[in-house]
CHARMM-style PDB file with segment names, atoms N, HN, CA, C and O in Angstrom:
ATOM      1  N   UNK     1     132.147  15.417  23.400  1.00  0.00      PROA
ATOM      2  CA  UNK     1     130.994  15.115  22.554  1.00  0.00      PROA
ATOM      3  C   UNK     1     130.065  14.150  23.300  1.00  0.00      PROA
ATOM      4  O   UNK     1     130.486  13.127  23.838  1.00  0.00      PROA
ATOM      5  N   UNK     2     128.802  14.522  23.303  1.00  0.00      PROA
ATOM      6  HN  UNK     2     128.460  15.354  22.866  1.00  0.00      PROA
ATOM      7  CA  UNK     2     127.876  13.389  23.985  1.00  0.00      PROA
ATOM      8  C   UNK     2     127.436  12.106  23.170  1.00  0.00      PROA
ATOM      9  O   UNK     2     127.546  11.952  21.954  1.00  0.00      PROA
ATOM     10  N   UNK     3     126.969  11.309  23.995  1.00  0.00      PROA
ATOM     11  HN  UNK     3     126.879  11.434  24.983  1.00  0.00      PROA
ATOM     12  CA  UNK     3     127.021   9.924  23.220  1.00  0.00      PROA
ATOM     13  C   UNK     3     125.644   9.893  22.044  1.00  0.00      PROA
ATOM     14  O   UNK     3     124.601  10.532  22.176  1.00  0.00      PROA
ATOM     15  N   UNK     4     125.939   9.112  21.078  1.00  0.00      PROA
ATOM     16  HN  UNK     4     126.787   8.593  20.970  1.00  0.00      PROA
ATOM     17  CA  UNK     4     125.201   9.222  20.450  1.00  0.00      PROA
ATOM     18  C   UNK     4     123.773   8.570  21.065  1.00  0.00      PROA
ATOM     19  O   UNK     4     123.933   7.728  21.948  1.00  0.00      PROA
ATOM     20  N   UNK     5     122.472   8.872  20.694  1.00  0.00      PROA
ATOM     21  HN  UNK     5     122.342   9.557  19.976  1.00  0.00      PROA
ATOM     22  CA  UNK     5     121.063   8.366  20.527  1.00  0.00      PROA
ATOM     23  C   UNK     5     120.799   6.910  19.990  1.00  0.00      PROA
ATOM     24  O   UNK     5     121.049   6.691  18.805  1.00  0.00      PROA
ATOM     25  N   UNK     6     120.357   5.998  20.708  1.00  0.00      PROA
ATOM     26  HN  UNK     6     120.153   6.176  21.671  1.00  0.00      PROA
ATOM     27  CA  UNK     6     119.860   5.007  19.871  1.00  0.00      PROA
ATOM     28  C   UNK     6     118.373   4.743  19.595  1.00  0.00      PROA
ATOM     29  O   UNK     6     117.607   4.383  20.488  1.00  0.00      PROA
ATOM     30  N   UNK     7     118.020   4.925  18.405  1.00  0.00      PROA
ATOM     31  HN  UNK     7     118.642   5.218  17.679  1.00  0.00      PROA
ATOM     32  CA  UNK     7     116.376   5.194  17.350  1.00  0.00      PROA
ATOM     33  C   UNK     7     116.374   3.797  18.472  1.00  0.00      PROA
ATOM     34  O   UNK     7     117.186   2.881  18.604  1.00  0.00      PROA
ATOM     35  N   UNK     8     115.056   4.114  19.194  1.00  0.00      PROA
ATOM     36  HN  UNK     8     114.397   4.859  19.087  1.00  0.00      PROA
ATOM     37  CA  UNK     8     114.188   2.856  20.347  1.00  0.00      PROA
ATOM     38  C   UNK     8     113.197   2.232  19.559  1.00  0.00      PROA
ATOM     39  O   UNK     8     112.715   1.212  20.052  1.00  0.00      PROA
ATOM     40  N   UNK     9     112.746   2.614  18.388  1.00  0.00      PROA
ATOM     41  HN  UNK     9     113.137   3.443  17.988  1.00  0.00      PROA
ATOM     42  CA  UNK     9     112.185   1.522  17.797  1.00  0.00      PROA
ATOM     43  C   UNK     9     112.979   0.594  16.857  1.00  0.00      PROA
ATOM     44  O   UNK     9     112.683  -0.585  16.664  1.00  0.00      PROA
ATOM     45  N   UNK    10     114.048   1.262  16.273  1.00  0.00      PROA
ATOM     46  HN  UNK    10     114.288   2.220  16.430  1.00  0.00      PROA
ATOM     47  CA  UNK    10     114.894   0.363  15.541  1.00  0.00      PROA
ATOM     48  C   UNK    10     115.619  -0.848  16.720  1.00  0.00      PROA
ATOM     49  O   UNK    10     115.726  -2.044  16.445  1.00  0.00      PROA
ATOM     50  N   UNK    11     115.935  -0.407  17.660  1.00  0.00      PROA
ATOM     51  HN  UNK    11     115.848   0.564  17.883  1.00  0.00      PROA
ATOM     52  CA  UNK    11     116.521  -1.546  19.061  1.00  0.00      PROA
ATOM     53  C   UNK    11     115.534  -2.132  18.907  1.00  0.00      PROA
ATOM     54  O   UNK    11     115.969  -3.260  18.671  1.00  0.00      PROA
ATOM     55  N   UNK    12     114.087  -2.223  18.850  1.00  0.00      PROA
ATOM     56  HN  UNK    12     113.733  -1.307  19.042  1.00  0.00      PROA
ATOM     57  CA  UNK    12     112.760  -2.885  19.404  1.00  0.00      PROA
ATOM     58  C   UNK    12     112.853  -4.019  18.034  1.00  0.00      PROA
ATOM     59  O   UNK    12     112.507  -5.192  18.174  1.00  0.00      PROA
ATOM     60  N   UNK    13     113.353  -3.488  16.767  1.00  0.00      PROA
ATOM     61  HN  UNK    13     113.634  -2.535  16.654  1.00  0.00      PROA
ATOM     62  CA  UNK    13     112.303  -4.317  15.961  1.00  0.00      PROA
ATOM     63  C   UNK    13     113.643  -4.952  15.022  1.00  0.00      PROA
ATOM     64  O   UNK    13     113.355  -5.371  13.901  1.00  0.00      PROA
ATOM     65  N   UNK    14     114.970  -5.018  15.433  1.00  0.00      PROA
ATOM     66  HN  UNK    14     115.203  -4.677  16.344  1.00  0.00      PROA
ATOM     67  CA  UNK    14     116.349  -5.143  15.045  1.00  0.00      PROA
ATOM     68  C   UNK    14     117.392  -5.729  15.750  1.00  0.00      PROA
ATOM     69  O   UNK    14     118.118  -4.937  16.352  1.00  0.00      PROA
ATOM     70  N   UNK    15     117.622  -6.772  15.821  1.00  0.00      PROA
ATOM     71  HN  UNK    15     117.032  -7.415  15.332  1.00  0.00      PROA
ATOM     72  CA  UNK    15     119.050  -7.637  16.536  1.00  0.00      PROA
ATOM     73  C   UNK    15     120.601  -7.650  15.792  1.00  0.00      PROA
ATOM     74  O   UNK    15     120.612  -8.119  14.654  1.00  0.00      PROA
ATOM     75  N   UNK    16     121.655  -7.262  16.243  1.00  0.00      PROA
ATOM     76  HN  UNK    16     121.646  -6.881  17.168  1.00  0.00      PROA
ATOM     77  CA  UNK    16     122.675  -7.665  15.425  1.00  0.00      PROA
ATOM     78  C   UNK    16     123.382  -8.782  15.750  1.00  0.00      PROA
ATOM     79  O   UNK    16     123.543  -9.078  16.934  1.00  0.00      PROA
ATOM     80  N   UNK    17     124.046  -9.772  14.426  1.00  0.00      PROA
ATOM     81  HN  UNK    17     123.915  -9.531  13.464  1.00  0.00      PROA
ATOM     82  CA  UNK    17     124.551 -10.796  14.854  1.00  0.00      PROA
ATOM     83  C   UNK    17     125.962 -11.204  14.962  1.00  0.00      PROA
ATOM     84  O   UNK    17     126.760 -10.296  14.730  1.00  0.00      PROA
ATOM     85  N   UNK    18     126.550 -12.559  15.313  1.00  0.00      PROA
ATOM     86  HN  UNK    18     125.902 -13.297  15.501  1.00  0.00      PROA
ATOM     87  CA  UNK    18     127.541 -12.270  15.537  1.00  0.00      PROA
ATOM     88  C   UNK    18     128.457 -11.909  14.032  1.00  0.00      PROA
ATOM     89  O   UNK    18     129.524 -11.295  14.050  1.00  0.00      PROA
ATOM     90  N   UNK    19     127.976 -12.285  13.116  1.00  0.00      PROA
ATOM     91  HN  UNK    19     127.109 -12.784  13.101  1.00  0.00      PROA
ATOM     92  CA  UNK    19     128.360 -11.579  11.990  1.00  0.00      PROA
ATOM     93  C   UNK    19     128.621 -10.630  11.232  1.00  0.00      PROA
ATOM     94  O   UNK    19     129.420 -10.495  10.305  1.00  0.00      PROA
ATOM     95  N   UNK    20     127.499  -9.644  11.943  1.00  0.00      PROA
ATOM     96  HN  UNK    20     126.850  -9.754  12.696  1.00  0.00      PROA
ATOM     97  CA  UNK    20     127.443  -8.242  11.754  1.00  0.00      PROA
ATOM     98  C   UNK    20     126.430  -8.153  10.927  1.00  0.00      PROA
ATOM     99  O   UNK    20     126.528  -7.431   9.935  1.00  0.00      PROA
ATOM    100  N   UNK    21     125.557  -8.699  11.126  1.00  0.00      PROA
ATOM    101  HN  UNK    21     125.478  -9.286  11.931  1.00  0.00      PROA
ATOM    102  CA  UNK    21     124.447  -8.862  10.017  1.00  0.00      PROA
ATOM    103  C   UNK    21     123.038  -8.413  10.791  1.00  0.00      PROA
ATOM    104  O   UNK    21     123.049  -8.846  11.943  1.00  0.00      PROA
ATOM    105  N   UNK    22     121.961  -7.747  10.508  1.00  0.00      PROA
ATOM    106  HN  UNK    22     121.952  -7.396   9.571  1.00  0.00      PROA
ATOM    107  CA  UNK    22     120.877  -7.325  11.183  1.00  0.00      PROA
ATOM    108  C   UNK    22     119.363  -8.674  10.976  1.00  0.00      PROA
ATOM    109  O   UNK    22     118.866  -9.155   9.958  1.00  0.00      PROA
ATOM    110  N   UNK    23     119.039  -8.897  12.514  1.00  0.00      PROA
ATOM    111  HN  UNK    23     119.442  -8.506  13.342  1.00  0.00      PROA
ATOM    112  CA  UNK    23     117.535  -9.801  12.409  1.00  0.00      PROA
ATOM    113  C   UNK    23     116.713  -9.213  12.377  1.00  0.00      PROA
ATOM    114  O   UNK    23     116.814  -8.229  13.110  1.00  0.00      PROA
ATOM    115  N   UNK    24     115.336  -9.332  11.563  1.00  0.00      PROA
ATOM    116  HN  UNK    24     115.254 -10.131  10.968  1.00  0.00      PROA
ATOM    117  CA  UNK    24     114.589  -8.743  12.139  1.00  0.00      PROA
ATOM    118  C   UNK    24     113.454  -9.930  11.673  1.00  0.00      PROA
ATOM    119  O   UNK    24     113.532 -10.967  11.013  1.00  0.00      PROA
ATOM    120  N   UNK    25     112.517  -9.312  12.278  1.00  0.00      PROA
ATOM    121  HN  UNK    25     112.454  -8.470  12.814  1.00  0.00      PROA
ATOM    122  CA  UNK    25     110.644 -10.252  12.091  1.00  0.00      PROA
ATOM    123  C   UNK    25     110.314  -9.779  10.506  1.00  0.00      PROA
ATOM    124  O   UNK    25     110.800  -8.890   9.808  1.00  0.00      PROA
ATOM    125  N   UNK    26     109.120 -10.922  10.227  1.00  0.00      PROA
ATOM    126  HN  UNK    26     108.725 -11.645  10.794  1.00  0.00      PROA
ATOM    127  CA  UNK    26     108.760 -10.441   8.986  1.00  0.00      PROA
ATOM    128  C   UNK    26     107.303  -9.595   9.132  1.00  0.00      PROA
ATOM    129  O   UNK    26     106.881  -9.270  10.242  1.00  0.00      PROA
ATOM    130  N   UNK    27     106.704  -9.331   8.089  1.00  0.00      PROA
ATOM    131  HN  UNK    27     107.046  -9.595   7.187  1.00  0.00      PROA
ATOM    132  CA  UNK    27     105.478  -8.709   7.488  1.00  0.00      PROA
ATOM    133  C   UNK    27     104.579  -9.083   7.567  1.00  0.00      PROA
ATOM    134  O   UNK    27     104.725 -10.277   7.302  1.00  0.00      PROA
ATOM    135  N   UNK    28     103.644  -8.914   7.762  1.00  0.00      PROA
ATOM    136  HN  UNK    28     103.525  -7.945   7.977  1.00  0.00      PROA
ATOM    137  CA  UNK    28     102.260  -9.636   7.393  1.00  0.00      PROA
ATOM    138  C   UNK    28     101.863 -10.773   8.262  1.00  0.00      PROA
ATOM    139  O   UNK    28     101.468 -11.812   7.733  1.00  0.00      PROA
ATOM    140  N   UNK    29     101.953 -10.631   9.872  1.00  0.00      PROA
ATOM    141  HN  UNK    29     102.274  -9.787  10.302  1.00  0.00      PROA
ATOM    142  CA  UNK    29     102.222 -11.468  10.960  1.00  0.00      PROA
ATOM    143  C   UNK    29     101.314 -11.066  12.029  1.00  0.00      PROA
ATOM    144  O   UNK    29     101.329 -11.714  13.076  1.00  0.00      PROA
ATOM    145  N   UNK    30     100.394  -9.905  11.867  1.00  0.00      PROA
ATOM    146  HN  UNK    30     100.382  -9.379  11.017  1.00  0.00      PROA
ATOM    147  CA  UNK    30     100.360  -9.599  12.848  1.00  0.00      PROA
ATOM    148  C   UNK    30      98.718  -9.958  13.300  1.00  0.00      PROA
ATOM    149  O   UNK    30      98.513 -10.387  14.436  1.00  0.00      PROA
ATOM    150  N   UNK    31      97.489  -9.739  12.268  1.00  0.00      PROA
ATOM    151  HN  UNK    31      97.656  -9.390  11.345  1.00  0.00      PROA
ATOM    152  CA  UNK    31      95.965  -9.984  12.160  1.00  0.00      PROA
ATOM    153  C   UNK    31      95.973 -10.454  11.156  1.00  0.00      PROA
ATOM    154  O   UNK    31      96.808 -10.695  10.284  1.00  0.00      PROA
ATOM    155  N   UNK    32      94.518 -10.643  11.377  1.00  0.00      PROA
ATOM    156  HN  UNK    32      93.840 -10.446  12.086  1.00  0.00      PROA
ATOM    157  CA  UNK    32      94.101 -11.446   9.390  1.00  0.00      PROA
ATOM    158  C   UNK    32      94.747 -12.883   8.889  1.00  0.00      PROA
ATOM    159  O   UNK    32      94.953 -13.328   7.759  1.00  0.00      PROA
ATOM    160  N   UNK    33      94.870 -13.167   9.589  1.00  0.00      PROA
ATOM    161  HN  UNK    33      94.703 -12.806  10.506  1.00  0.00      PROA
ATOM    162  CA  UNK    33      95.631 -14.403   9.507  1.00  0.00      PROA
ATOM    163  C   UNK    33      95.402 -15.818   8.970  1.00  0.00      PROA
ATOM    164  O   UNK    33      96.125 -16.775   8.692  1.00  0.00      PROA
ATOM    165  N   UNK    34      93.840 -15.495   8.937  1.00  0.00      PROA
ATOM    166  HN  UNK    34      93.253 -14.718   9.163  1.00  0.00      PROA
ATOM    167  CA  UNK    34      92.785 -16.956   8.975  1.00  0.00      PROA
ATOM    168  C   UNK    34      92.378 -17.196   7.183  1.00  0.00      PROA
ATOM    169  O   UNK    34      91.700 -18.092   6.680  1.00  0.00      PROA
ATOM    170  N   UNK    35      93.060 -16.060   6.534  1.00  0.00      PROA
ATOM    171  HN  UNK    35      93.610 -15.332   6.943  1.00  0.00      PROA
ATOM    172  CA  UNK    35      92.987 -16.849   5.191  1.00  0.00      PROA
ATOM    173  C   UNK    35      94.594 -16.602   4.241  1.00  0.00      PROA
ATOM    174  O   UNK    35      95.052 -16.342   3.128  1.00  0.00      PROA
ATOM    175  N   UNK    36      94.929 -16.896   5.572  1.00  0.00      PROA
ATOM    176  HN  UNK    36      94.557 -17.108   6.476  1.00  0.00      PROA
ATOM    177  CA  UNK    36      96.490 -17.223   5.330  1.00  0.00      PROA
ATOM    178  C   UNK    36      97.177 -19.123   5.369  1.00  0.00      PROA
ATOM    179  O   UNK    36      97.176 -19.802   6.396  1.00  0.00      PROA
ATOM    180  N   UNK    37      97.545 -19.473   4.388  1.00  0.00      PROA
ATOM    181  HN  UNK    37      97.546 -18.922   3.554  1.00  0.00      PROA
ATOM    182  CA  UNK    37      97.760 -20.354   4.181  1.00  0.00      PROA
ATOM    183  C   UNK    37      98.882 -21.164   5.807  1.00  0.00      PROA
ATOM    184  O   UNK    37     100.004 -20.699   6.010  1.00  0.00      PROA
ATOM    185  N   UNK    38      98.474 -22.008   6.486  1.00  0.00      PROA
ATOM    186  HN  UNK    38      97.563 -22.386   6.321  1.00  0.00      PROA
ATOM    187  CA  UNK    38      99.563 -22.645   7.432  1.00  0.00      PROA
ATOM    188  C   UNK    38     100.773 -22.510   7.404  1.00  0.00      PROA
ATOM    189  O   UNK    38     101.492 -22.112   8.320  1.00  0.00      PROA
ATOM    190  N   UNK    39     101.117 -22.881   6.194  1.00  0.00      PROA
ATOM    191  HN  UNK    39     100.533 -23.204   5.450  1.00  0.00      PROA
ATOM    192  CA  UNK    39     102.637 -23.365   5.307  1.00  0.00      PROA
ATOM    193  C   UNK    39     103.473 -21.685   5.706  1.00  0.00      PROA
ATOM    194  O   UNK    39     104.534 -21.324   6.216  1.00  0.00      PROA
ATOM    195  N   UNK    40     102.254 -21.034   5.116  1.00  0.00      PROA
ATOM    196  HN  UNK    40     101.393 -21.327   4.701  1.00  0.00      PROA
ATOM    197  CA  UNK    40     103.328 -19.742   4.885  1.00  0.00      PROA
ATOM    198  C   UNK    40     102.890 -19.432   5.934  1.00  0.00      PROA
ATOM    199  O   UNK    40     103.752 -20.023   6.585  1.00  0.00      PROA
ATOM    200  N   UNK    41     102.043 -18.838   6.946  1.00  0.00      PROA
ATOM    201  HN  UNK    41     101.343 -18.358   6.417  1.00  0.00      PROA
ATOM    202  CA  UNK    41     101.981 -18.378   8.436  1.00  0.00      PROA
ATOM    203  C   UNK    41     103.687 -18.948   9.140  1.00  0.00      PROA
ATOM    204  O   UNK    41     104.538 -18.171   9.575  1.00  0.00      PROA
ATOM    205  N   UNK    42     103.823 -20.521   9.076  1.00  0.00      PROA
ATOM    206  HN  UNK    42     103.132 -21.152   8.724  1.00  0.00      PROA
ATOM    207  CA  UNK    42     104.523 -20.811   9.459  1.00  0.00      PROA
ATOM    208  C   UNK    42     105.944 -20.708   9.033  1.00  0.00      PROA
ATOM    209  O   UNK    42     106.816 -21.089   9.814  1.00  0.00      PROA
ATOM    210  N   UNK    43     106.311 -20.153   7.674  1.00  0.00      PROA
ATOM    211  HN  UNK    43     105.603 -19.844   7.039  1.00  0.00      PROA
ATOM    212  CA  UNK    43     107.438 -19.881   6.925  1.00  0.00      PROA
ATOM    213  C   UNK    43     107.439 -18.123   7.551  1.00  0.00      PROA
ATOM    214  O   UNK    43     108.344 -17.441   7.070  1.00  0.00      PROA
ATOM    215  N   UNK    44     107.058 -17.833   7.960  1.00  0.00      PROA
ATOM    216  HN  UNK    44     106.324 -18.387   8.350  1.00  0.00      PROA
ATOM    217  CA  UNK    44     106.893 -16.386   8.370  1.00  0.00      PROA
ATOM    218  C   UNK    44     107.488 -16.332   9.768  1.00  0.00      PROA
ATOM    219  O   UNK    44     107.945 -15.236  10.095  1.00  0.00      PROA
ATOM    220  N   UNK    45     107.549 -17.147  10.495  1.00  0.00      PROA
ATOM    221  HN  UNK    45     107.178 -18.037  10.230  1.00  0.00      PROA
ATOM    222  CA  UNK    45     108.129 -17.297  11.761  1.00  0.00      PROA
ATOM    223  C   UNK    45     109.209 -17.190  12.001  1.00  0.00      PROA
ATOM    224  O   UNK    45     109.637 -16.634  13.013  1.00  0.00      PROA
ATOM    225  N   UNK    46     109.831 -17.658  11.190  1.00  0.00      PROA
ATOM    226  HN  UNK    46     109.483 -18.109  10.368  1.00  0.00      PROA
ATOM    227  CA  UNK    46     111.211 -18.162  10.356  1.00  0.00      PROA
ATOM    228  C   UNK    46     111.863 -16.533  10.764  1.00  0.00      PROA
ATOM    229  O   UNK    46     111.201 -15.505  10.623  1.00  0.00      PROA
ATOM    230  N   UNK    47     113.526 -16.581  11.376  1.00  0.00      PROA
ATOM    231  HN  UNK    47     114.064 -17.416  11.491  1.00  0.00      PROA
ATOM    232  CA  UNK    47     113.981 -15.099  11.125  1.00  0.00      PROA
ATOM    233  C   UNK    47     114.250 -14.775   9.638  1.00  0.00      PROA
ATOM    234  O   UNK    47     114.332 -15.436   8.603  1.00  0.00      PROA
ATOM    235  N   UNK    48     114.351 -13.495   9.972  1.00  0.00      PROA
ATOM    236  HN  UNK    48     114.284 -12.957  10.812  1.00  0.00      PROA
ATOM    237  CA  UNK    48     114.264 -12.845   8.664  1.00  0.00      PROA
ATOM    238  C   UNK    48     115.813 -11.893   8.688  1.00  0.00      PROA
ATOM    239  O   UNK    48     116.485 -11.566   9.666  1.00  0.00      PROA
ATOM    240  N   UNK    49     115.977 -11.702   7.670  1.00  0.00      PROA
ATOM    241  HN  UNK    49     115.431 -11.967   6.875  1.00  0.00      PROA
ATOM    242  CA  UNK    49     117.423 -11.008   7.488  1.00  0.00      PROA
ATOM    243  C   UNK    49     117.398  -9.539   7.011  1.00  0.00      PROA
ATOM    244  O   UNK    49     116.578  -9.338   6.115  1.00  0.00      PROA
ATOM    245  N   UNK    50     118.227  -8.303   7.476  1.00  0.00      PROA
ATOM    246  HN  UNK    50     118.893  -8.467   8.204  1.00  0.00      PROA
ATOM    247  CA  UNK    50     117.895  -6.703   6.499  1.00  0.00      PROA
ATOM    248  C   UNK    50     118.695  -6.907   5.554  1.00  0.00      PROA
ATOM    249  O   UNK    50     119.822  -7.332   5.805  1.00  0.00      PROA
ATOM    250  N   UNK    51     118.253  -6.628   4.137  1.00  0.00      PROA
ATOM    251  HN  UNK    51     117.337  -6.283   3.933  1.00  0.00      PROA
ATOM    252  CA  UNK    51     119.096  -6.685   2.873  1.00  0.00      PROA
ATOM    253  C   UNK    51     120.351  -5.626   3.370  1.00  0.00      PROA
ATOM    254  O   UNK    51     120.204  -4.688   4.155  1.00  0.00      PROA
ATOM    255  N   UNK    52     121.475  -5.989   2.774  1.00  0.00      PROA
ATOM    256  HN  UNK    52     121.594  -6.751   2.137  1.00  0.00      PROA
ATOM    257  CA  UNK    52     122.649  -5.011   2.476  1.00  0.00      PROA
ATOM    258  C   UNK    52     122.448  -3.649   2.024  1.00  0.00      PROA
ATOM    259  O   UNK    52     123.303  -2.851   2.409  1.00  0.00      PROA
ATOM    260  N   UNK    53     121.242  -3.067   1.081  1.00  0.00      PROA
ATOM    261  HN  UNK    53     120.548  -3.715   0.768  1.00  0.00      PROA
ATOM    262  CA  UNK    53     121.082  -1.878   0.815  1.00  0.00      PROA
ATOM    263  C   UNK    53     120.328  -1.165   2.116  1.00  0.00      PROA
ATOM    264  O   UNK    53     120.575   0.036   2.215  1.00  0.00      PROA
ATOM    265  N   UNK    54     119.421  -1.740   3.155  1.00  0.00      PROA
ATOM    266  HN  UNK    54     119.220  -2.716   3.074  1.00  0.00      PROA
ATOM    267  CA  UNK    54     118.982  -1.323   4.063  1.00  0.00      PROA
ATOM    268  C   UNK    54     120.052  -1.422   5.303  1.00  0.00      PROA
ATOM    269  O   UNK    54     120.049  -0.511   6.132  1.00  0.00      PROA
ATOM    270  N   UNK    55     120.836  -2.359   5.419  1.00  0.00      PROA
ATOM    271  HN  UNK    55     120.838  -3.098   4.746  1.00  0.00      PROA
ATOM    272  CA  UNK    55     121.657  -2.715   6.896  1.00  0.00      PROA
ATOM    273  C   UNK    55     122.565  -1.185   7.283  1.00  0.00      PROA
ATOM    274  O   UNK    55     122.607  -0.971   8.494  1.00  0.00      PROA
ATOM    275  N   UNK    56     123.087  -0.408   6.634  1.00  0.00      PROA
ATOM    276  HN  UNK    56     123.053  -0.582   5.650  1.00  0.00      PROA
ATOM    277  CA  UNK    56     123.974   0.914   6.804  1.00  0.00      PROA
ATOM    278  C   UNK    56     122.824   1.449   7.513  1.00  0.00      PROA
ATOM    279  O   UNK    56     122.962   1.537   8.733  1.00  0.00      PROA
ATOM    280  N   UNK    57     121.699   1.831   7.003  1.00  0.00      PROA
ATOM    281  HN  UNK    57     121.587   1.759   6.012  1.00  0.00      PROA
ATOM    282  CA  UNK    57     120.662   2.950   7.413  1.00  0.00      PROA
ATOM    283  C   UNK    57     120.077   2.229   8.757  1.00  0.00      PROA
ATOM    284  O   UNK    57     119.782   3.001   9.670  1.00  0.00      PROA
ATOM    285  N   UNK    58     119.859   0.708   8.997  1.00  0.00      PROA
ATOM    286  HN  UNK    58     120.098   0.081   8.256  1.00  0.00      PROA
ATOM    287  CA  UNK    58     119.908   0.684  10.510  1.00  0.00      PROA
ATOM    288  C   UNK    58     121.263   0.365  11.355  1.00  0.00      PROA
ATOM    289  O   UNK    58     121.407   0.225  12.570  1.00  0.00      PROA
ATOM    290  N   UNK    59     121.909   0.319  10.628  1.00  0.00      PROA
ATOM    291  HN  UNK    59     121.792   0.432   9.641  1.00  0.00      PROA
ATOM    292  CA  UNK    59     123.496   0.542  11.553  1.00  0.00      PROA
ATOM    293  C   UNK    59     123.291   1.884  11.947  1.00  0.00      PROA
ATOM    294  O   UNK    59     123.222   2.039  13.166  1.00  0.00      PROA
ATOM    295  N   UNK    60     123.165   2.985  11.185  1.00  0.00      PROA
ATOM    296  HN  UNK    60     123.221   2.858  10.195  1.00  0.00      PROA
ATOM    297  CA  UNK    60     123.130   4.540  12.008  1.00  0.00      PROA
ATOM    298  C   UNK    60     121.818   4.762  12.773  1.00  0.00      PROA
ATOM    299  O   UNK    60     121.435   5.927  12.891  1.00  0.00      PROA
ATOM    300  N   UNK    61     121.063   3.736  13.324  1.00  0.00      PROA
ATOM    301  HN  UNK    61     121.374   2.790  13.228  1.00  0.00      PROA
ATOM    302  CA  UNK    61     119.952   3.944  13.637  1.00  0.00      PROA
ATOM    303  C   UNK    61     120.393   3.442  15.317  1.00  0.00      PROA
ATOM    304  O   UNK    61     120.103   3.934  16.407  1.00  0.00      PROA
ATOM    305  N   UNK    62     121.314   2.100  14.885  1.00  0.00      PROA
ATOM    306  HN  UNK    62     121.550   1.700  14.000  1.00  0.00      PROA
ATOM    307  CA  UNK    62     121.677   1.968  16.350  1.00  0.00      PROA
ATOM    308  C   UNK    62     123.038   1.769  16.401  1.00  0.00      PROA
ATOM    309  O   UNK    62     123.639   0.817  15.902  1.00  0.00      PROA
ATOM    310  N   UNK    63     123.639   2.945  17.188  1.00  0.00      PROA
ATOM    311  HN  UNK    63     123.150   3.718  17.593  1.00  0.00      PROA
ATOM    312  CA  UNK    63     125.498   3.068  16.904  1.00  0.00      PROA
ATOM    313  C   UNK    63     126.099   2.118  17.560  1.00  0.00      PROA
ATOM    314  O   UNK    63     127.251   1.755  17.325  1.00  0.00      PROA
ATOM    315  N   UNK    64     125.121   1.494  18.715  1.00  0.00      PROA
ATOM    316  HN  UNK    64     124.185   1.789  18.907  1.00  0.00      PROA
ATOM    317  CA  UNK    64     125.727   0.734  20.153  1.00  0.00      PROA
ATOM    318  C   UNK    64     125.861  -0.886  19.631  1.00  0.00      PROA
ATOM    319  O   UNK    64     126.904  -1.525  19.765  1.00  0.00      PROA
ATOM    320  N   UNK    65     124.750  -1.378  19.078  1.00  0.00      PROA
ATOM    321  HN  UNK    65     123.902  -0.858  18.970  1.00  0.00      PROA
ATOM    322  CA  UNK    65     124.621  -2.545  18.717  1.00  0.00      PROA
ATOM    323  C   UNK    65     125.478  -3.669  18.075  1.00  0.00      PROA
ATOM    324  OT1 UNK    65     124.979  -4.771  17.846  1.00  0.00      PROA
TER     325      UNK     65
END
């Protein structure tokens, strides 16, 4: 059997930890920024975690990780 595929944008935008738990960046980070409050620009920086109902669907996204 050949090895499985790993989805290259899910590797790009997804870390696993030593927990087994998935990182990823948040939302709303990227333009437009300037009538975005400091506080929260800067609470946005902050890692971000994949909920438990999403973490399975990027576990099969990256088998290696």
């Amino acid at each position: 059997m050949p090895k499985m595929k790993t989805n290259r944008a899910a590797a790009k935008r997804f870390r696993k930890t030593a927990s087994g738990k998935f990182k990823c960046g948040h939302a709303f980070r990227s333009h437009i920024l300037t009538k975005m409050s400091t506080k929260r620009k800067r609470g946005l920086r902050a890692p971000n975690h994949v909920r438990k109902e999403d973490a399975g669907r990027v576990a099969r996204m990256m088998p290696y990780a």
